[in-house]
N, C-alpha and C positions, 0 to 999 in steps of 0.2 A: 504494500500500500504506500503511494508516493506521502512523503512526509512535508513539512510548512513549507520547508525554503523551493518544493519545487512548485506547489500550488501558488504562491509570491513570481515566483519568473513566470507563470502562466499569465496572471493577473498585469505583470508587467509588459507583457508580449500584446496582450488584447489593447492594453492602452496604450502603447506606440504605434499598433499597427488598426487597429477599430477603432476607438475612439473618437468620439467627432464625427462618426460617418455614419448613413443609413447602411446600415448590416441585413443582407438578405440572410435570413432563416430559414431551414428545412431540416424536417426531419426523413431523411431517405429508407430510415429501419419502417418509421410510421409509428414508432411507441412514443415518442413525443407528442403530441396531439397539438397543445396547446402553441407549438412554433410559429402557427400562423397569425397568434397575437401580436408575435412583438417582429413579425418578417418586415421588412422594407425599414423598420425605424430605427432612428437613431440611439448609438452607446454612448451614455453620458461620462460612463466611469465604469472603471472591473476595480474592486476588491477582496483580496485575497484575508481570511480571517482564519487560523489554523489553516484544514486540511480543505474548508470551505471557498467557494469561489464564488463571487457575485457579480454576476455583470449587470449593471443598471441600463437598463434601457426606458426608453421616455416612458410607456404605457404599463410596465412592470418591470419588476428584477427578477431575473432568471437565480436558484441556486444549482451548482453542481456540485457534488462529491462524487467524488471518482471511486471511492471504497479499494477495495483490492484488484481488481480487475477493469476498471475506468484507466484507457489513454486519451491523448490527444496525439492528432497529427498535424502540422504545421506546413504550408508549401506557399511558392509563389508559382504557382503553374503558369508556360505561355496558353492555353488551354484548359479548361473546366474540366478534370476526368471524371469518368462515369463511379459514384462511392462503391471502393471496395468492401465488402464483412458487413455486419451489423453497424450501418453508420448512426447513433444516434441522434444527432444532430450538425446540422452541417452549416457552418458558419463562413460568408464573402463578404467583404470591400475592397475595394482600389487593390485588385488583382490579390490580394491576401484570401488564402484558406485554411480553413479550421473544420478538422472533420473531428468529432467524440464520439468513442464508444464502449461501449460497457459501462457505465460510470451507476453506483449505488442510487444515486439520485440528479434528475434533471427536473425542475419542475418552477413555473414560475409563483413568485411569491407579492403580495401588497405590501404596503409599507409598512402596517403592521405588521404581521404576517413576520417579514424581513428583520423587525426588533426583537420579536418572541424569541426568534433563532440564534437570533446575538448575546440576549439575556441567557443564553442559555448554553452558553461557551467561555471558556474560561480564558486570562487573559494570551496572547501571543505576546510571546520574546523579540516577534518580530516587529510589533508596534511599536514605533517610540512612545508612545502616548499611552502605553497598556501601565497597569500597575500591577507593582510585584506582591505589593499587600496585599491581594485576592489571594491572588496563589501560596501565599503563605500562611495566611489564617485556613484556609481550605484542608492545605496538610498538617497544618497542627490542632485542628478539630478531628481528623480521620484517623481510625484506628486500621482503616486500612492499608495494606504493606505500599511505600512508597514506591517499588516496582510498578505496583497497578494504578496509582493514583498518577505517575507519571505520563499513563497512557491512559487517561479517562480526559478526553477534551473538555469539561466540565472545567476541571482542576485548572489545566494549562492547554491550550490551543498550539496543535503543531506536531507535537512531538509523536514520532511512535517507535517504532523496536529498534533502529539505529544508533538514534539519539539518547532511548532512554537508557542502554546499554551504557552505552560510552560517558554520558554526565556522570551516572551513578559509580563507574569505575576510576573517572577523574576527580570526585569526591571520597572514592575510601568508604563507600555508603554499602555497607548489605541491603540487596533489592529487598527484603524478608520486612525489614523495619516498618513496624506501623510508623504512620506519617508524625502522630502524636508523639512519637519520642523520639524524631531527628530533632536534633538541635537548633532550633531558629535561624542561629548563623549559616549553618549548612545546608538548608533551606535556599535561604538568601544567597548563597554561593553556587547554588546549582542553578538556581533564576538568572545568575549574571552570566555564569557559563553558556549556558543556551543564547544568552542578547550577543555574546561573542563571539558564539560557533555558527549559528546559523546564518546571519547574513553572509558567511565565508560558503555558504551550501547557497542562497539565492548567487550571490555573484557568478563562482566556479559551476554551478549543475551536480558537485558534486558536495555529499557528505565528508569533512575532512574535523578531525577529532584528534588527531595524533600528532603533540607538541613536535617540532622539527620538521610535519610533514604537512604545515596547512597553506598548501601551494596547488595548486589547478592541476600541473603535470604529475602529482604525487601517484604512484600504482595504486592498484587498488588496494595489494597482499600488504602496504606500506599501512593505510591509509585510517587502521581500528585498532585500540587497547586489546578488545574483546570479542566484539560481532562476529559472529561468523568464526571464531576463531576456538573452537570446543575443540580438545585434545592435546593441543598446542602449547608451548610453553608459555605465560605471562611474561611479556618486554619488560615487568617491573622486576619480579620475583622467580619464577621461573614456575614457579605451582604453575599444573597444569590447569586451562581456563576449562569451566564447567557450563554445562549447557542443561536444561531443567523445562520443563512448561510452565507459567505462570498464568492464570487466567486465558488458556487454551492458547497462547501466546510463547515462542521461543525464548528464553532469557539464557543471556550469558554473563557471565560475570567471573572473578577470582575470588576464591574461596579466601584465598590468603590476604590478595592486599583490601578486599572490602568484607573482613571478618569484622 
């Protein structure tokens, strides 16, 4: 499931390349229905809010969440090609295309409607304007394991199994700990890691977590404490890093340096 910093460069791509323009709409799957609301009219704004996408259009705003199985495809075609697979929605201006598919949810929303949804997510690292005090009172009332609550968009907007991995192992934090007994400070230290790391994931496209390697050209085998990296020895310690289910979710983590 793509995580904040890539729904951010979506949100970014629509408003340098849509914006300002009447955007023809279609849905070529057909399960979109409602595309012919907002087809021919103008994109006032796209807003990326965690893993959530909004694009405003004059007559309503569209949300998409891509879930696990939601892409987009990007082209400037000399030519219109006929939509390849299940296109869900199919988006043109000033020779720009945007084909979506598979995405968990497409569907547009009213302005209320649009606040419910907001009210209802927790702050992004990637806001300048977000506050960390949400997210900190949230896991210091929860007795649930900070693993989970890292991945409950409620909590924090953005993050999911990459990022929660790697804060968690860059803090020394057992994913196990209910939220109500990390430490305030360490809380607040994991908030600022996330405002540090991820706009280096919008910029590059790429997730990059590993002091020395948070550079674009970094490999991939370079590029994690932890992720992906079950059996393996820990860069810190050398225990081997352990891999577990957490809330039907892979988690990785060292036994040793976040005992």
């Amino acid at each position: 499931m793509p995580e904040g910093h890539t729904v951010h460069r979506t949100a970014n791509h629509f408003r340098k390349n849509f914006a300002g323009q009447n955007v023809a709409v279609s849905s070529p799957q057909g399960r979109f229905t409602d595309s012919k609301l907002i087809d021919g009219s103008k994109l006032i704004s796209a807003k990326a809010v965690g893993k959530q996408l909004f694009l405003h259009f004059e007559p309503a705003i569209l949300r998409i969440h891509l879930g696990i199985y939601g892409k987009w495809q990007f082209s400037q075609p000399a030519e219109l090609p006929e939509p390849r697979g299940a296109v869900r929605a199919r988006f043109i201006a000033a020779g720009h295309l945007a084909d979506l598919r598979g995405p968990t949810a497409c569907e547009l929303l009213t302005d209320e409607q649009y606040l419910q949804v907001l009210s209802r997510l927790g702050p992004d690292p990637l806001d300048p304007g977000a506050e960390m005090t949400k997210f900190v009172e949230k896991v210091g009332r929860s007795a649930v394991s900070i693993g989970q609550l890292l991945m409950d968009q409620s909590v924090i907007s953005g993050i999911g199994n990459v990022y929660r991995a790697e804060l968690l192992f860059r803090a020394n934090l057992d994913p196990h700990t209910p939220g109500k007994l990390v430490p305030r400070e360490i809380v607040e230290a994991i908030w600022r890691d996330a405002v540090a790391l991820m706009p280096l994931g919008v910029k590059t496209g790429l997730m990059l977590t590993r002091e020395g390697f948070l550079k674009a050209k970094t490999k991939k085998a370079d590029r994690y404490y932890v992720y992906k990296r079950e059996g393996l020895a820990c860069r810190e310690c050398g225990n081997l890093i352990s891999i577990e289910l957490m809330a039907t979710r892979k988690l990785y983590f060292c036994s040793a340096c976040q005992a």
